[in-house]
VOTI-72127 format. One record per residue (C-alpha): z, x, y; residue in three letters. Coordinates in steps of 0.5 Angstrom, whole numbers, padded with zeros to 4 digits, always signed. Layout:
ZXYALA;...
This chain:
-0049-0037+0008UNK;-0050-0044+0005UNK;-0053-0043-0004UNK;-0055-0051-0004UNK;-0060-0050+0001UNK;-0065-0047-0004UNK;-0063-0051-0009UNK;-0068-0057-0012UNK;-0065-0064-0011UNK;-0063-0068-0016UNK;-0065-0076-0014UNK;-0061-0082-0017UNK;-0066-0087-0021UNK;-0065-0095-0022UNK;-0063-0094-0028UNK;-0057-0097-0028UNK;-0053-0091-0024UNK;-0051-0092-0017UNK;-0057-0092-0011UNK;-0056-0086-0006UNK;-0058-0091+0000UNK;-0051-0095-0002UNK;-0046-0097+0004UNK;-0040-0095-0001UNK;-0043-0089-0001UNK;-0044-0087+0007UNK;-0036-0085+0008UNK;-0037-0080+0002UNK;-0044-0077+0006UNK;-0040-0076+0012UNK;-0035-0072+0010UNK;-0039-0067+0005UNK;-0045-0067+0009UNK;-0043-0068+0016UNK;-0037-0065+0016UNK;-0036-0057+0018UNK;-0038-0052+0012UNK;-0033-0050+0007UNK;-0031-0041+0007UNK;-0030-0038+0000UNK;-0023-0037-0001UNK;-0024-0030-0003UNK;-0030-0029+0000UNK;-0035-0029+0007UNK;-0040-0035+0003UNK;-0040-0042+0005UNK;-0043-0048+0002UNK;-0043-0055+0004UNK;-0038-0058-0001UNK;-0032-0057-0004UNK;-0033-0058-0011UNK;-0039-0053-0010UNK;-0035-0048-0007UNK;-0030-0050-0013UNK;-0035-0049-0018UNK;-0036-0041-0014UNK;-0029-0039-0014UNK;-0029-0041-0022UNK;-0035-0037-0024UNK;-0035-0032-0019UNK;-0028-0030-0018UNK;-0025-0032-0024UNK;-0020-0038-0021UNK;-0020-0044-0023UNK;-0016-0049-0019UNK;-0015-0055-0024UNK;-0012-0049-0030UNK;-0007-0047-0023UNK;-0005-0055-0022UNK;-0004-0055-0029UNK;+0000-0048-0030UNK;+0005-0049-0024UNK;+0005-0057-0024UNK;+0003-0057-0016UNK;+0003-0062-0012UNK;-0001-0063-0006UNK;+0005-0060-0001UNK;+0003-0054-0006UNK;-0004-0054-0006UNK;-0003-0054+0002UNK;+0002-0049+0001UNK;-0004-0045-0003UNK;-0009-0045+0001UNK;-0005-0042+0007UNK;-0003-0037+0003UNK;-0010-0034+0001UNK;-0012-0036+0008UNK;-0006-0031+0011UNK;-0005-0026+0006UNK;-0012-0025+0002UNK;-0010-0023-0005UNK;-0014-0022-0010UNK;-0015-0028-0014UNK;-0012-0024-0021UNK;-0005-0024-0018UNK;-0005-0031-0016UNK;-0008-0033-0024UNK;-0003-0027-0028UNK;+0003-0029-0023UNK;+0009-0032-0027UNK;+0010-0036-0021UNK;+0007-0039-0016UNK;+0008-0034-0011UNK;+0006-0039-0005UNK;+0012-0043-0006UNK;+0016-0042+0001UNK;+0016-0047+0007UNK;+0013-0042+0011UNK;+0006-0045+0008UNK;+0007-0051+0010UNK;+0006-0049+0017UNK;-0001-0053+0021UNK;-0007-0047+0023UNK;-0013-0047+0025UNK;-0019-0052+0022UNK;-0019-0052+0015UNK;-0023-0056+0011UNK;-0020-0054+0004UNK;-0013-0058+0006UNK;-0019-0064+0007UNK;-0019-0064+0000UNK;-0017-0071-0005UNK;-0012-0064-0009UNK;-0009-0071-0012UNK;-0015-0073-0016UNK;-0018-0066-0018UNK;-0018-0067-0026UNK;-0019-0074-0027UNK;-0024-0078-0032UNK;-0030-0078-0028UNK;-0035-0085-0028UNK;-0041-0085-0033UNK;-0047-0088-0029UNK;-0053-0086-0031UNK;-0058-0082-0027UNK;-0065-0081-0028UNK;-0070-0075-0025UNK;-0077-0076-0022UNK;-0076-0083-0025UNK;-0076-0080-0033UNK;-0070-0079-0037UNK;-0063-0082-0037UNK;-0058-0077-0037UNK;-0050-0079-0036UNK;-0047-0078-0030UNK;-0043-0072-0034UNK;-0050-0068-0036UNK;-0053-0070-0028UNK;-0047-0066-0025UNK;-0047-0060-0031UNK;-0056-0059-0030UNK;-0053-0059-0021UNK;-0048-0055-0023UNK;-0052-0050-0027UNK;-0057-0049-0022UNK;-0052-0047-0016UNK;-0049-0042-0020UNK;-0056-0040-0022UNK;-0058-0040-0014UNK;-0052-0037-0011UNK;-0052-0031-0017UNK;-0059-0029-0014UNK;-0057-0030-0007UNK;-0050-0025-0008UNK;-0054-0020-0012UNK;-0059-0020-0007UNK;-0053-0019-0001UNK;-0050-0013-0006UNK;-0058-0010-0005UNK;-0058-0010+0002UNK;-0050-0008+0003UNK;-0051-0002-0003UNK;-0057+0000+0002UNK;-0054-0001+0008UNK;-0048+0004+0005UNK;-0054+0009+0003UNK;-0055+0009+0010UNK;-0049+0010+0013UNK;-0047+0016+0007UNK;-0054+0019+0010UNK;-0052+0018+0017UNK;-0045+0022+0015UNK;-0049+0027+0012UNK;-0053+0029+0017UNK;-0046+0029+0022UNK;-0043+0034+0017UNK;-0049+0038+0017UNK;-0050+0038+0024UNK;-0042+0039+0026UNK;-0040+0043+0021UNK;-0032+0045+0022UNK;-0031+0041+0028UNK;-0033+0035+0023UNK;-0027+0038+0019UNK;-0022+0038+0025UNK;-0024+0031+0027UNK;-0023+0028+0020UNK;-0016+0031+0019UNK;-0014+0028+0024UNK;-0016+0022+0023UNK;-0013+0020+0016UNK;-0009+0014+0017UNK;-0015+0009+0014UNK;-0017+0014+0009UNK;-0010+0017+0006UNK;-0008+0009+0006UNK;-0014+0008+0000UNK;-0011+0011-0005UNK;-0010+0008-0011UNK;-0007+0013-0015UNK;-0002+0014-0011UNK;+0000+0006-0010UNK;-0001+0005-0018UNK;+0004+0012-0019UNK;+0010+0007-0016UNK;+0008+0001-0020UNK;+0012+0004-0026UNK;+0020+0003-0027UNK;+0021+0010-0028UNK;+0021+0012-0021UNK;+0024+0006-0018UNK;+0030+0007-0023UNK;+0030+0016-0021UNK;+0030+0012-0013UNK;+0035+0008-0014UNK;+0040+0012-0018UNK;+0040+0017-0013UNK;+0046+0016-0009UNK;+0046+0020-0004UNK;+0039+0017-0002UNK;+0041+0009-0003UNK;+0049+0010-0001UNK;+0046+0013+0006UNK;+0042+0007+0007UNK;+0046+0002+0005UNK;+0052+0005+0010UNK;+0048+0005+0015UNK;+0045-0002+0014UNK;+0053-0005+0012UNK;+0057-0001+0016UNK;+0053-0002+0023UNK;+0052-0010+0021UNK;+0053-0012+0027UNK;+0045-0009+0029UNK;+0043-0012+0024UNK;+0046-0020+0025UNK;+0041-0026+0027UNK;+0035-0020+0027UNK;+0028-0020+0024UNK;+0027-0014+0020UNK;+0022-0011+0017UNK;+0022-0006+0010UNK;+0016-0001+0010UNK;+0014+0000+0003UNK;+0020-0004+0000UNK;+0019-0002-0008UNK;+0024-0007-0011UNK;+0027-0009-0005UNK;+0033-0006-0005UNK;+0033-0004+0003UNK;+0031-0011+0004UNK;+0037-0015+0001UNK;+0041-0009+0004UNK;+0038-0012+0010UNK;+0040-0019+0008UNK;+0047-0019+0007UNK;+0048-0014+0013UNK;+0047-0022+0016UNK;+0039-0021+0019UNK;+0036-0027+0019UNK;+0030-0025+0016UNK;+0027-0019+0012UNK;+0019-0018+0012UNK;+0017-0013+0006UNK;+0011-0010+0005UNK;+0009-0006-0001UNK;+0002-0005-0004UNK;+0004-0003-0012UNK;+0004-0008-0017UNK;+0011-0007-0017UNK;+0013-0012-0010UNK;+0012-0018-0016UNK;+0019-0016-0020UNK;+0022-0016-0013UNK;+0020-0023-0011UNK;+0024-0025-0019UNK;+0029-0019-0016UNK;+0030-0024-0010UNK;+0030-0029-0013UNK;+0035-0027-0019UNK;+0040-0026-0012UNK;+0039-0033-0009UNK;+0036-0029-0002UNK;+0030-0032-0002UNK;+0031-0036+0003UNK;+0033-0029+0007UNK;+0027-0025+0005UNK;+0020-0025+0005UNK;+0016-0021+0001UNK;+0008-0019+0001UNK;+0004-0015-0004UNK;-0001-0010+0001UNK;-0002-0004+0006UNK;+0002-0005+0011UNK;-0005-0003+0016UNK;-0008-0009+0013UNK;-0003-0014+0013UNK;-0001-0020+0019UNK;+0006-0021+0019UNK;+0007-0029+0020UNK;+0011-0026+0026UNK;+0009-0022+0032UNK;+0014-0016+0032UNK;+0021-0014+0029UNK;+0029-0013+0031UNK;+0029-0008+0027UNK;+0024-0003+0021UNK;+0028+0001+0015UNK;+0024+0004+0011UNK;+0024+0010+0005UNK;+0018+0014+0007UNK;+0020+0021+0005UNK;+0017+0025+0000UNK;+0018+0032-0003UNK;+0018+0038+0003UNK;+0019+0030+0008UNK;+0011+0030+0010UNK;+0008+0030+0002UNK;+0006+0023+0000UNK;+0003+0021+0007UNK;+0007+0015+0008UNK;+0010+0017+0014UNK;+0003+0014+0017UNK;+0004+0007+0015UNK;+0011+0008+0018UNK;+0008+0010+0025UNK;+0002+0004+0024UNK;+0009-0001+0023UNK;+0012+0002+0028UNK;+0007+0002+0034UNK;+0004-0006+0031UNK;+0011-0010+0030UNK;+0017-0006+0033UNK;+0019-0010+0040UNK;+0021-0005+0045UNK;+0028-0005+0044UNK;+0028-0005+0037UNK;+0031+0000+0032UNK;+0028+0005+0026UNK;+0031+0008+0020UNK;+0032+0013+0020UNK;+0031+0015+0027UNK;+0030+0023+0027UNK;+0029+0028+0020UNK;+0028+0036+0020UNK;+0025+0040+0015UNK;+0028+0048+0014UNK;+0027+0053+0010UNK;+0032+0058+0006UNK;+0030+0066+0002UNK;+0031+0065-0005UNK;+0033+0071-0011UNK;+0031+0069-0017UNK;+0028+0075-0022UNK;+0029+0071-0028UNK;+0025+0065-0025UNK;+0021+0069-0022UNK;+0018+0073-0029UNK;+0018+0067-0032UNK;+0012+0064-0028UNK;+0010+0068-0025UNK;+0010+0076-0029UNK;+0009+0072-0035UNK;+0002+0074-0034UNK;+0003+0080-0034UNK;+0004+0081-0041UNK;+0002+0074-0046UNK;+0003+0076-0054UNK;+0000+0083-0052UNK;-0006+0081-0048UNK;-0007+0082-0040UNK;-0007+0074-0036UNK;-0006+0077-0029UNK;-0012+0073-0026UNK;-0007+0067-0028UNK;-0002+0070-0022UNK;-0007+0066-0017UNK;-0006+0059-0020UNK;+0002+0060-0020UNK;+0003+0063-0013UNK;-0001+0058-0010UNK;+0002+0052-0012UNK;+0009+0049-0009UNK;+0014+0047-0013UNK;+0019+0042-0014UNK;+0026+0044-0017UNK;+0033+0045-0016UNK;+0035+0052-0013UNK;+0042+0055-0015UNK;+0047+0056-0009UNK;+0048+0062-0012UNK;+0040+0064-0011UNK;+0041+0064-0004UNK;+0040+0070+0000UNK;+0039+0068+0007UNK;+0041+0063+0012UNK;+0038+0057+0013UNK;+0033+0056+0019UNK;+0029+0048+0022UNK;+0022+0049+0023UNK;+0020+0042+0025UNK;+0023+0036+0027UNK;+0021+0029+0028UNK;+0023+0023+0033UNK;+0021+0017+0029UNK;+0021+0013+0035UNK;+0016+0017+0038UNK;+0013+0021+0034UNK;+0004+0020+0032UNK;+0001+0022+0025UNK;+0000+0029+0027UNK;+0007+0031+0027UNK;+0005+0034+0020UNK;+0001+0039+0023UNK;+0005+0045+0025UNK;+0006+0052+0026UNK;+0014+0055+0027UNK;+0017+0062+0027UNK;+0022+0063+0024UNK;+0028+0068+0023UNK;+0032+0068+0017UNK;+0039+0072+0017UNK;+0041+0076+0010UNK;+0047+0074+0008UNK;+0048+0079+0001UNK;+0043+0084-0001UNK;+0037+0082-0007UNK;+0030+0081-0008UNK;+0027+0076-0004UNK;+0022+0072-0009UNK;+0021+0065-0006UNK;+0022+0061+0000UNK;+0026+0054-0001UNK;+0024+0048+0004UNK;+0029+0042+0005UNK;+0028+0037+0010UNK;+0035+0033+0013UNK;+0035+0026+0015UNK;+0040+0022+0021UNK;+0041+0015+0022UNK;+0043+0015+0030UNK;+0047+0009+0030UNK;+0053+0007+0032UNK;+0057+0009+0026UNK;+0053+0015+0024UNK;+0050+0017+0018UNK;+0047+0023+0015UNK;+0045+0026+0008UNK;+0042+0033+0007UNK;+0036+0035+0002UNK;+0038+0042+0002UNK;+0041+0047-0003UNK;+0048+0047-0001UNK;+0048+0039-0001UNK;+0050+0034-0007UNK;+0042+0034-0010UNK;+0037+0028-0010UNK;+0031+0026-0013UNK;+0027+0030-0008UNK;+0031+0037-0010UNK;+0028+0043-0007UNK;+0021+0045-0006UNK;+0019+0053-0008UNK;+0015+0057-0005UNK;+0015+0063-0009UNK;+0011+0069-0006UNK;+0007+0075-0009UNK;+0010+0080-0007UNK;+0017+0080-0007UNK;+0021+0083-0003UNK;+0028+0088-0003UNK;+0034+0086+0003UNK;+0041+0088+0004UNK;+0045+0085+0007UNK;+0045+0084+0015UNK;+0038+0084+0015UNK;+0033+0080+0018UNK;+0027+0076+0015UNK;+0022+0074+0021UNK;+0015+0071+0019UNK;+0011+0064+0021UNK;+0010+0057+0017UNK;+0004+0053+0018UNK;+0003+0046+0015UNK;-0004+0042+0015UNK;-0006+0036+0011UNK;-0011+0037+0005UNK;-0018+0036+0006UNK;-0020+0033+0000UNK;-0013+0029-0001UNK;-0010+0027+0005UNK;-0003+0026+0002UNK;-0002+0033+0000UNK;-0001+0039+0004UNK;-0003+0045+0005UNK;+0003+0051+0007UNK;+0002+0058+0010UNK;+0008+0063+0010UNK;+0006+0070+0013UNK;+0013+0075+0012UNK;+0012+0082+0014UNK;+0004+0081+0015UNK;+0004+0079+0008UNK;+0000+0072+0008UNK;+0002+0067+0003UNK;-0002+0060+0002UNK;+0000+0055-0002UNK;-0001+0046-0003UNK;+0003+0040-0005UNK;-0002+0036-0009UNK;
């Protein structure tokens, strides 16, 4: 769509400006009005001029290229470079102003493509003086060449807001047709809608801004990093199977700061690719760069589901995608995606395989804590508080001593084979008494293996060095005495969440007693 079309012409006079029949100005009518239209930087609108589209990006979206030029003292192999990074990566305007740096600065944008009338543009003389011919209107009053461009201008910007106005009108009404359209559907289908959306929860679990922004603050990094047995595991299974790592390409899913990336790179990989949608993948472009790997390593702010790498598939995925129980957080999805859009046939994943188990727990002291506190609050009955407790898992750390059971795996997943309803499942379990107590929760652990040459595994679980995943806790309403020999059979079901596709919902039945509980 084209804003100069409804926009009245402003004529040249004899007023000493130049006449718009010169043969000086033939070549610059066949490239601005001849030549092929020029697509918005940021958005699907079209116009047939550069400096028209310019002025739209300036106003609409806030990016003023002659400030970049200023900012970054960019040259025109910048500017190409530039524009082939917005064309291939499609950042938010705000990041490429707010940046530090110019984040477009790697040779691998110099790269020829398609078509693109922005590399057409004279970048070299953007911000020099203008000439001052003068210019009449109908024939009446003179204006400056500088007043001519400013009236042109405004009257663009005028049309082209009326016309984006009027396409949100008609997209918020298109959205209002689609919302009742989906209505009528989850009327019409009832559970069975219900089934079919948790099952397809890839795209939507992907939307959460939320969960992206939790992980833009240093804190967690710093929790992450400084847990050894997570980082030190990686780092040994990338260092000490080096030679699978030399002369590949690799690809790092949800790469935070950047540790497993030059992990990568000092095993001898010949390039890691880094994805990671928090604000945070900024501080690790100046990481690499602090560590001279920029040449090694290649970093992209998005979702990994919507972002093209500038190659087609990868030697080799790493990723650190776990969360608490191993399926909360629900990036395993965005692993799988990577895993099934980039990963050569014969490529690697890691970690290649995880478990999940469950363990009893006694704990009285714990256990009146939470959850018999509310018998008695300062003389007053607050039973009715039971519920909000018991339903929730949570995250900490069990004492070996606390321990009264074996331990039993109640799923396990291949990594390279695995599909996004891996979280979605139901086990028996058999749990063997090992000294006598009172059962108050059952504790969840996952394990995680790096099948390669020189193996490596680290455990979750309560009798293994702790981790900044811990344990998660399942306390039930009903506790339960034991004796040593005994056994404690039951169920354990996991689902998604409905209304937050990251969360999960975790059913234990023991002794025909149904326990329910969610990780949100």
């Amino acid at each position: 769509m084209s804003v100069e079309d409804d926009c009245p012409p402003l004529m040249e006079g004899a007023t000493g400006g130049p006449s718009i029949d010169d043969d000086d100005s033939d070549g610059w009518d066949e490239m601005e009005v001849n030549g092929e239209q020029t697509t918005c930087l940021f958005c699907s609108l079209q116009f047939h001029t550069i400096a028209v589209a310019l002025d739209h990006c300036r106003i609409a979206h806030n990016f003023d290229l002659l400030q970049l030029k200023n900012k970054y003292n960019m040259d025109c192999y910048s500017y190409i470079k530039m524009i082939n990074y917005i064309r291939l990566q499609r950042p938010d305007p705000k990041i490429l102003t707010d940046s530090s740096v110019a984040l477009w600065d790697d040779d691998v944008y110099l790269k020829p493509g398609e078509m693109e009338p922005w590399l057409m543009y004279d970048f070299d003389d953007l911000g020099s003086a203008p000439s001052t011919p003068h210019y009449a209107i109908e024939g009446k009053t003179p204006i400056s060449h500088l007043n001519f461009s400013d009236l042109q201008k405004q009257i663009q910007d005028l049309t082209m807001q009326v016309k984006h106005r009027d396409m949100l009108l008609e997209n918020y009404q298109k959205d209002m047709e689609k919302m009742k359209e989906v209505t009528r559907t989850i009327v019409e289908s009832g559970d069975s809608y219900n089934k079919k959306l948790a099952h397809n929860v890839v795209s939507s679990g992907c939307e959460s801004s939320d969960y992206f922004n939790s992980y833009s603050h240093f804190g967690i990094h710093h929790d992450m990093l400084n847990d050894k047995v997570r980082t030190e595991s990686y780092r040994n299974a990338i260092l000490n199977n080096a030679n699978l790592f030399t002369g590949k390409i690799v690809l790092d899913v949800g790469c935070g700061t950047g540790i497993l990336s030059m992990f990568s790179a000092q095993a001898g990989a010949d390039k890691v690719y880094g994805i990671d949608q928090s604000e945070v993948v900024y501080k690790a472009m100046d990481i690499v760069r602090e560590n001279s790997l920029q040449d090694k390593i290649h970093l992209i702010k998005g979702q990994v589901e919507k972002t093209n790498l500038p190659v087609e598939k990868v030697d080799i995925i790493v990723s650190e995608w776990m969360g608490y129980f191993l399926l909360f957080e629900g990036m395993l999805d965005s692993f799988i995606h990577a895993r099934n859009a980039f990963l050569k046939p014969d490529g690697y994943v890691l970690p290649n395989r995880c478990n999940i188990s469950i363990i009893g727990v006694g704990d009285l002291d714990r256990y009146n804590k939470l959850v018999n506190f509310w018998d008695d609050v300062y003389g007053f009955s607050m039973k009715c508080m039971k519920s909000e407790v018991l339903r929730e898992a949570f995250v900490e750390l069990v004492p070996v001593d606390n321990l009264l059971t074996d331990a039993s795996v109640v799923t396990e997943i291949d990594l390279m084979k695995c599909n996004v309803d891996v979280c979605i499942f139901s086990s028996k379990f058999k749990l063997n008494v090992i000294k006598d107590g009172t059962l108050t929760a059952i504790a969840g652990y996952f394990d995680t293996f790096f099948d390669l040459e020189t193996k490596v595994e680290f455990s979750t679980g309560p009798h293994a060095p702790k981790t900044h995943w811990q344990q998660t806790v399942f306390f039930l309403g009903q506790t339960v005495e034991l004796r040593k020999g005994d056994t404690v059979e039951g169920t354990i079901s996991c689902t998604r969440l409905t209304k937050n596709v990251r969360g999960l919902s975790v059913t234990i039945t023991i002794a025909d007693k149904k326990y329910q509980f969610i990780l949100d």
